[in-house]
C-alpha positions as CSV (number, residue, x, y, z in Angstrom):
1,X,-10.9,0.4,-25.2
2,X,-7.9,-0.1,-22.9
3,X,-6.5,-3.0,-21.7
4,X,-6.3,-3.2,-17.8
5,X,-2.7,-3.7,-16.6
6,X,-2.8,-6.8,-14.7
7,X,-1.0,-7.4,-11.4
8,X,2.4,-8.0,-11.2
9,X,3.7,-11.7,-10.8
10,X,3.7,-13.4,-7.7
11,X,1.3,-10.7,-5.9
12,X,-1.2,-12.4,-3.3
13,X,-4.8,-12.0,-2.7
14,X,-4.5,-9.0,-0.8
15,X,-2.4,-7.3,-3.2
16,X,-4.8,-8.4,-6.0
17,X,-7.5,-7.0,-4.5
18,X,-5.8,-3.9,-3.9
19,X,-4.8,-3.9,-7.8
20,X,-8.3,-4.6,-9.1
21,X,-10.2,-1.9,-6.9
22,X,-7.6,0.6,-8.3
23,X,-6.8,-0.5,-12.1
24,X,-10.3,-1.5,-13.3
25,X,-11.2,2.4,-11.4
26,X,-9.0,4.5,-13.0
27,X,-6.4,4.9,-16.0
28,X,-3.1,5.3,-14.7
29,X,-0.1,6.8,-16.3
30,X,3.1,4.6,-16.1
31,X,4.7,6.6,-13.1
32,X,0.9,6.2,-11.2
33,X,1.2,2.5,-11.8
34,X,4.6,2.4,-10.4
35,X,3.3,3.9,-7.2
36,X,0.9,1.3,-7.2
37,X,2.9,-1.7,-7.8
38,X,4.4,-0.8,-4.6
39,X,1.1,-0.3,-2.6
40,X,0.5,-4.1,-4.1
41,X,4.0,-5.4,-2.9
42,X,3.3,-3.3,0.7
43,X,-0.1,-4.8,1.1
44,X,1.3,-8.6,0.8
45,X,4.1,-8.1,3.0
46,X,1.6,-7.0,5.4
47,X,-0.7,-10.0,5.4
48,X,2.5,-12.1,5.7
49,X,3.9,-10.0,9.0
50,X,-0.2,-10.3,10.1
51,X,0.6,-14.0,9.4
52,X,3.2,-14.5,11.3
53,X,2.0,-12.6,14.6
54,X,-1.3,-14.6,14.3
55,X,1.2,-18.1,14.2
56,X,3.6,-16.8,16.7
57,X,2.0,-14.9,19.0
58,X,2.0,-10.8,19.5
59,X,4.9,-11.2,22.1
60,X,8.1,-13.5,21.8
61,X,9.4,-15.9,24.3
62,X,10.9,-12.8,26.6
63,X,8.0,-10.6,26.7
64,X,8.4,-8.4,24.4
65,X,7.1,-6.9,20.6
66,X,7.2,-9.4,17.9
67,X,9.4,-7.9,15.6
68,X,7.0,-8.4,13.4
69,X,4.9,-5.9,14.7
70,X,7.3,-3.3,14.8
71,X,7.6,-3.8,10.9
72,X,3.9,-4.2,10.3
73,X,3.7,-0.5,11.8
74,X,5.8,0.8,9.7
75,X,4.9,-0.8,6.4
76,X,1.3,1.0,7.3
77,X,2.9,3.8,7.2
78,X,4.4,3.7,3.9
79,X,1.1,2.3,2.7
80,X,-0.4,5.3,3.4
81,X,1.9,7.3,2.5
82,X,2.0,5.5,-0.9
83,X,-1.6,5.6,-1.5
84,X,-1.9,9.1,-0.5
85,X,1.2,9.4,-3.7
86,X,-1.9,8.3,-6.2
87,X,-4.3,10.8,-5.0
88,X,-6.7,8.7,-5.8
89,X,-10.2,10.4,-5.5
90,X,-12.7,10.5,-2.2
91,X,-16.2,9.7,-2.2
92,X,-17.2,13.3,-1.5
93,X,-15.1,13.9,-4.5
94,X,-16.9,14.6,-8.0
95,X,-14.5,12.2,-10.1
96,X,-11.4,14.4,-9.8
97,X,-8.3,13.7,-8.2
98,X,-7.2,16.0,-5.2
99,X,-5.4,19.3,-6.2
100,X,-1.3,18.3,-6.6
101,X,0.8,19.9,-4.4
102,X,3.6,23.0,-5.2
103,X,6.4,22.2,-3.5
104,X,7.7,18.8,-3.2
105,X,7.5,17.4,0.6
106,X,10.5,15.9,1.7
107,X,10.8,12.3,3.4
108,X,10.1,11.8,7.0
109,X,12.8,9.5,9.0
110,X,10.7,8.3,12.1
111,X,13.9,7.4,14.9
């Protein structure tokens, strides 16, 4: 019987959760854990940007975007991306993880 890694330090509840669902699931080699320790780290800076819209307000004094939001969109994106790195099985899956990919796809600069 394995020990389950536990979450790194100073991760919040979200992250926590996010590290339970995943470690107590599945054994993870060190490089898969890596992945996730970032998906942790992504997760709570997204509850603390969804915290400050929520005490701020969605726009700022001039009308516009909280910055915040602009970030929040982005760290989503590299959430999913992220997650989508563990290949972490479906439901309509049997147990396996997805097939890897050949070729190694390169990173995406969104302008």
């Amino acid at each position: 019987m394995t020990t389950k890694p536990k979450p790194p330090p100073g991760t919040g509840a979200g992250g926590r959760r996010l590290w339970r669902s995943v470690a107590d699931a599945y054994e993870l080699d060190e490089h898969e854990r890596a992945v996730l320790v970032e998906c942790v780290r992504t997760v709570d800076l997204l509850d603390a940007l969804d915290a400050a819209i929520r005490r701020d307000g969605p726009l700022t004094d001039a009308g516009r975007a909280h910055p915040a939001a602009a970030e929040a969109r982005q760290q989503r994106i590299v959430l999913a991306r992220l997650l989508a790195a563990l290949r972490l099985p479906t439901d309509d899956e049997t147990g396996t993880r997805p097939q890897r990919r050949v070729g190694v796809r390169g990173v995406r600069v969104i302008q």
